[in-house]
C-alpha positions as CSV (number, residue, x, y, z in Angstrom):
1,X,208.2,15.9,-5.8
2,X,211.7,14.3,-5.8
3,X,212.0,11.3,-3.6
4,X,214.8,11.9,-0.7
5,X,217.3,8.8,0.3
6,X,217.1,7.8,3.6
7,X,220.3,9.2,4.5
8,X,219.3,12.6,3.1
9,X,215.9,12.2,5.0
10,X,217.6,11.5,8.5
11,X,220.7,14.4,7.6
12,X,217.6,17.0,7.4
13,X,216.1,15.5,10.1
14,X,218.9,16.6,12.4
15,X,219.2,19.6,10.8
16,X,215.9,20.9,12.0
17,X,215.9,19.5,15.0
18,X,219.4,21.0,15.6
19,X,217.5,24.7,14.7
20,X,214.6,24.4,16.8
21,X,215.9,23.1,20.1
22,X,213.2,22.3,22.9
23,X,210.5,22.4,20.4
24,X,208.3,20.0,18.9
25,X,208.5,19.0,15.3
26,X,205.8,17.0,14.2
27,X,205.8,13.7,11.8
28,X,203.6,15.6,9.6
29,X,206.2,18.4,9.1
30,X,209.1,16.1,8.3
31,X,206.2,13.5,6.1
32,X,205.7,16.7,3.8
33,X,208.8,18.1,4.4
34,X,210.7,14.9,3.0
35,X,207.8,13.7,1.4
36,X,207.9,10.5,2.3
37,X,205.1,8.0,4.9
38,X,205.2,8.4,8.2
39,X,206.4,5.3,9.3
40,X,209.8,6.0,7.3
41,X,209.4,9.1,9.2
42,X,209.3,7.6,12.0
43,X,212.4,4.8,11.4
44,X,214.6,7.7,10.9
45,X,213.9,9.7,13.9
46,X,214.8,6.1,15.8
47,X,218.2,6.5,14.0
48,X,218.9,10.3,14.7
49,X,217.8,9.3,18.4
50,X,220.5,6.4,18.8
51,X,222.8,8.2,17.0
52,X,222.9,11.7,18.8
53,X,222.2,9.9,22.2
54,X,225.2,7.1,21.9
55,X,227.6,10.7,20.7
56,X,226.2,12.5,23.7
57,X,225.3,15.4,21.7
58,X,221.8,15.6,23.9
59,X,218.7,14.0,23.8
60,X,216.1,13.6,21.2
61,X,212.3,12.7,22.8
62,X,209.1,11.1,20.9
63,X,205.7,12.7,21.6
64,X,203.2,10.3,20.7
65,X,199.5,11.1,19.7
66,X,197.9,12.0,16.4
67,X,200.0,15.0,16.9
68,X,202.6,13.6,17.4
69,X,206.3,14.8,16.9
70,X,209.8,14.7,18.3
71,X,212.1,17.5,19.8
72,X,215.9,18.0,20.4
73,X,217.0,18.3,24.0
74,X,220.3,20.0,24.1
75,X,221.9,18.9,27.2
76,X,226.0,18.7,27.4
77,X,227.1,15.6,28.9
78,X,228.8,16.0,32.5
79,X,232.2,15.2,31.1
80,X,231.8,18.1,28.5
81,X,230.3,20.5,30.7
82,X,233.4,19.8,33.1
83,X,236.1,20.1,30.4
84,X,235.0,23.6,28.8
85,X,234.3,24.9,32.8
86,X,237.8,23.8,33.2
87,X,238.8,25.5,30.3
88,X,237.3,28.6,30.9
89,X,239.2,28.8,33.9
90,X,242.5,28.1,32.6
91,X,241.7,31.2,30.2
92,X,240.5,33.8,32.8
93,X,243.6,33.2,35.2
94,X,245.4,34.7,33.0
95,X,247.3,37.6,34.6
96,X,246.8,39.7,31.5
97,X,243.1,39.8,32.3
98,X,244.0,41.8,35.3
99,X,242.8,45.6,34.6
100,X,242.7,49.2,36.0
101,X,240.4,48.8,39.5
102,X,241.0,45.7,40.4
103,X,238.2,44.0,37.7
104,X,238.3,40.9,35.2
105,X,238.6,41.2,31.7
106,X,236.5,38.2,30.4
107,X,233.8,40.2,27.8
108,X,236.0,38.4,25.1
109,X,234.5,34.7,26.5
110,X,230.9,36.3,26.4
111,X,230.7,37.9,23.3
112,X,232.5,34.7,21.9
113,X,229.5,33.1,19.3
114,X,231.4,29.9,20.0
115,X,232.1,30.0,24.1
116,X,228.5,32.3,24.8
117,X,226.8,29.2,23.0
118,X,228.2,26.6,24.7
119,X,227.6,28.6,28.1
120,X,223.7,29.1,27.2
121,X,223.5,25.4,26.5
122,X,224.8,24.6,30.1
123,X,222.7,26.8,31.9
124,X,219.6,25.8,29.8
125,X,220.7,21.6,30.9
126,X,219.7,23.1,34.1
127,X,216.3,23.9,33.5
128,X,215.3,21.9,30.5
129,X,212.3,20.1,32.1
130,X,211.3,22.7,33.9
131,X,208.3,24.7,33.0
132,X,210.0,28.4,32.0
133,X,207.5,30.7,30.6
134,X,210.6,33.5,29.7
135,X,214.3,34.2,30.9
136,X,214.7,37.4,32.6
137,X,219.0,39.2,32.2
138,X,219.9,42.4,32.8
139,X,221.2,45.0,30.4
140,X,223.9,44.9,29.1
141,X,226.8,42.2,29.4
142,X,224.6,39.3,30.7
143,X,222.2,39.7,27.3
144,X,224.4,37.0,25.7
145,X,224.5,34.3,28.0
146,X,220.4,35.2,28.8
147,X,220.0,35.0,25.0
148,X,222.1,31.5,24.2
149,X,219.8,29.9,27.1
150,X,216.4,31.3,25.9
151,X,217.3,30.0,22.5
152,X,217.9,26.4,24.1
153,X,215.0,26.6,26.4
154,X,213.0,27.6,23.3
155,X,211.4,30.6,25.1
156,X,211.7,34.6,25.5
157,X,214.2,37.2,26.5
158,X,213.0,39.7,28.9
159,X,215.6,42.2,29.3
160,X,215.8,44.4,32.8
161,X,217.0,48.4,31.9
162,X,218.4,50.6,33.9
163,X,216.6,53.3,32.2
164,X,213.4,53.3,30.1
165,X,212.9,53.9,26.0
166,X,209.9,55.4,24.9
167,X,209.0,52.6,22.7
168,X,208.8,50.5,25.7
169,X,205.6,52.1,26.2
170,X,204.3,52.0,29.9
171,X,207.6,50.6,32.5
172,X,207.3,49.4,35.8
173,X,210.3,50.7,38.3
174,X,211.8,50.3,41.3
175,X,215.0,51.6,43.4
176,X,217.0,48.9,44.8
177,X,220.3,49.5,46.6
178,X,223.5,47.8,44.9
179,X,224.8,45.1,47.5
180,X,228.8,46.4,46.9
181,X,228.5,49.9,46.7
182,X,225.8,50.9,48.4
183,X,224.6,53.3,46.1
184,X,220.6,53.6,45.0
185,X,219.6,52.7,41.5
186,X,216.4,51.8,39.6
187,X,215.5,49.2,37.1
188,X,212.7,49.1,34.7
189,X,210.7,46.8,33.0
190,X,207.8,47.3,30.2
191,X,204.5,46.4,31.5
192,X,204.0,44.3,28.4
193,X,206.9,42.5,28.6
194,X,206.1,39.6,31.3
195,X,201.9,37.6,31.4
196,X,201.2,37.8,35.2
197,X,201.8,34.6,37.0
198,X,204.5,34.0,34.9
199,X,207.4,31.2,35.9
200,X,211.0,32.9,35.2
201,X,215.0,32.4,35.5
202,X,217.2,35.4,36.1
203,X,220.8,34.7,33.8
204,X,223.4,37.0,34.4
205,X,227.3,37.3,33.8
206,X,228.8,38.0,37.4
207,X,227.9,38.4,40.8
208,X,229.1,39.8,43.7
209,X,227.0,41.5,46.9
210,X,223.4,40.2,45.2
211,X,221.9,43.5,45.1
212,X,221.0,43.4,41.2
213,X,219.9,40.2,41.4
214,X,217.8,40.7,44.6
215,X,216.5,44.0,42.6
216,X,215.8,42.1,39.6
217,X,213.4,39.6,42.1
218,X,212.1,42.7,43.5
219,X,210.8,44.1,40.3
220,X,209.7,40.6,38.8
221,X,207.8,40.4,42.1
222,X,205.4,43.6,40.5
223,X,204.0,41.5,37.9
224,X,203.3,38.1,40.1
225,X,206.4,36.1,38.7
226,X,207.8,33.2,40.0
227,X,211.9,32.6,40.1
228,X,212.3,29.5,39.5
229,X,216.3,29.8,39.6
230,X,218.7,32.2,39.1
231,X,222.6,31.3,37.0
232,X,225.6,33.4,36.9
233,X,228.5,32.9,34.6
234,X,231.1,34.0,37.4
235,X,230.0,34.9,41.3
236,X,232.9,36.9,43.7
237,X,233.3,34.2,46.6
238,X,233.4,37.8,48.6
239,X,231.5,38.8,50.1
240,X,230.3,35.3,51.7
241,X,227.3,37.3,53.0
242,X,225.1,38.0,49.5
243,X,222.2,39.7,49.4
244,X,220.3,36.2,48.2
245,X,221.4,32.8,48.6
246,X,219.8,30.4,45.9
247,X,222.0,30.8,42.7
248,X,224.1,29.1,40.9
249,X,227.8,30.1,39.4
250,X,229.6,28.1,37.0
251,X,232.5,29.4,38.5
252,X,233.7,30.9,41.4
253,X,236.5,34.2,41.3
254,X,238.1,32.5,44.5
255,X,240.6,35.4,44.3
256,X,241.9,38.6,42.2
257,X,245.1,40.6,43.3
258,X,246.0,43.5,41.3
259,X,249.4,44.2,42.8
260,X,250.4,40.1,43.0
261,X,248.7,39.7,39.3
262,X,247.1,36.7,40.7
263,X,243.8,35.4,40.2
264,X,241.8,32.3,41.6
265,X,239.3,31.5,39.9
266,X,237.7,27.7,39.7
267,X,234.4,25.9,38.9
268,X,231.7,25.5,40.6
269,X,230.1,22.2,41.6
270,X,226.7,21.6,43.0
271,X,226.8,21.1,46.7
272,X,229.7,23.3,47.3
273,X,229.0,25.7,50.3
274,X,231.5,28.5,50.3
275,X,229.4,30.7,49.1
């Protein structure tokens, strides 16, 4: 088989790395891959390390052992994560984005491939070494984000329904009331779709009273999960009084007048307590 150059060896090396986040790639894989030893192997995984480290594109991690292997952790640096929060915000106070009802137009930013990626790879910084068996969204304009940050967590999408398909098979429901309106709904989840016991995250797009996400907890809570945290894109800053309390926004709508045209809407940063 043709013999690759080590700069050809450590551009492939990133390559796969780059399409298999959070997930282990053994020597033996790149060895036959490249076909090359695995000590060369191993010289250019030092380099992609350095490299992608020293640009703060993320992290790359050795796993020694005769299984041994290395995996890509894609984790924004602080000063990046800042910049595009700040730039979403500049974007959504636009007063265009006001429409009919008083609501925020932003499903241009989440069905974005370039912003929604970008968005998953924050959220999954925030759980990467934490042991997440699947990531739990509700249908349909949080699927997304939820999807972005199971791809960069490396792990499954559970999607919550309103309704049930009969190709789910056998659902689990529930009614929960909505934490704005008051109203009754029900959520559904195949039976099949979460192991018992399992260790979750709830992603969603926006929040405002809680009551989705405290239904979503509710439902998880039939098949023995564990939350281990729960991310919005955008939370309301009213009402101050949310059905749950242990969430985290990446940005706060501070404030949204239809008749002024003004909107508020900044980031959020860990410690704040106005909500």
């Amino acid at each position: 088989m043709e013999k690759f150059k080590r700069n050809e060896r450590i551009g492939a090396i990133i390559k796969v790395l780059a399409d298999h986040p959070n997930q282990v790639i053994t020597y033996n894989y790149f060895s036959e891959l490249l076909t090359a030893a695995k000590s060369s192997i191993s010289e250019d995984v030092a380099v992609v390390k350095k490299t992608i480290e020293e640009l703060k594109m993320g992290k790359v991690e050795t796993v020694s052992g005769a299984a041994g292997g290395v995996k890509y952790i894609p984790v924004l640096d602080n000063s990046d994560r800042e910049q595009f929060i700040d730039e979403m915000c500049t974007m959504l106070q636009d007063q265009n984005r006001i429409i009919s009802g008083g609501y925020l137009y932003y499903t241009d930013i989440i069905y974005s491939s370039e912003y929604v990626d970008r968005i998953g790879k924050i959220i999954a910084g925030d759980y990467i070494y934490k042991d997440i068996d699947y990531v739990v969204t509700m249908e349909t304009k949080g699927i997304p984000i939820a999807m972005m940050t199971a791809r960069y967590l490396n792990r499954p999408l559970v999607i919550v329904r309103r309704g049930n398909k009969v190709t789910d098979g056998a659902t689990v429901s529930i009614n929960y009331i909505s934490g704005t309106s008051s109203t009754v709904r029900t959520i559904s989840l195949p039976k099949r779709s979460l192991k018992d016991g399992s260790k979750v995250i709830i992603v969603d797009d926006f929040m405002k009273g809680g009551g989705t996400a405290l239904g979503i907890i509710n439902l998880l809570k039939e098949f023995n999960t564990i939350v281990e945290g729960i991310s919005v894109l955008i939370a309301s800053e009213a009402p101050q009084n949310k059905l749950i309390k242990d969430y985290e926004p990446l940005m706060i709508l501070k404030n949204l007048n239809s008749n002024s045209e003004a909107i508020e809407i900044v980031p959020y940063k860990k410690g704040d307590t106005v909500l």
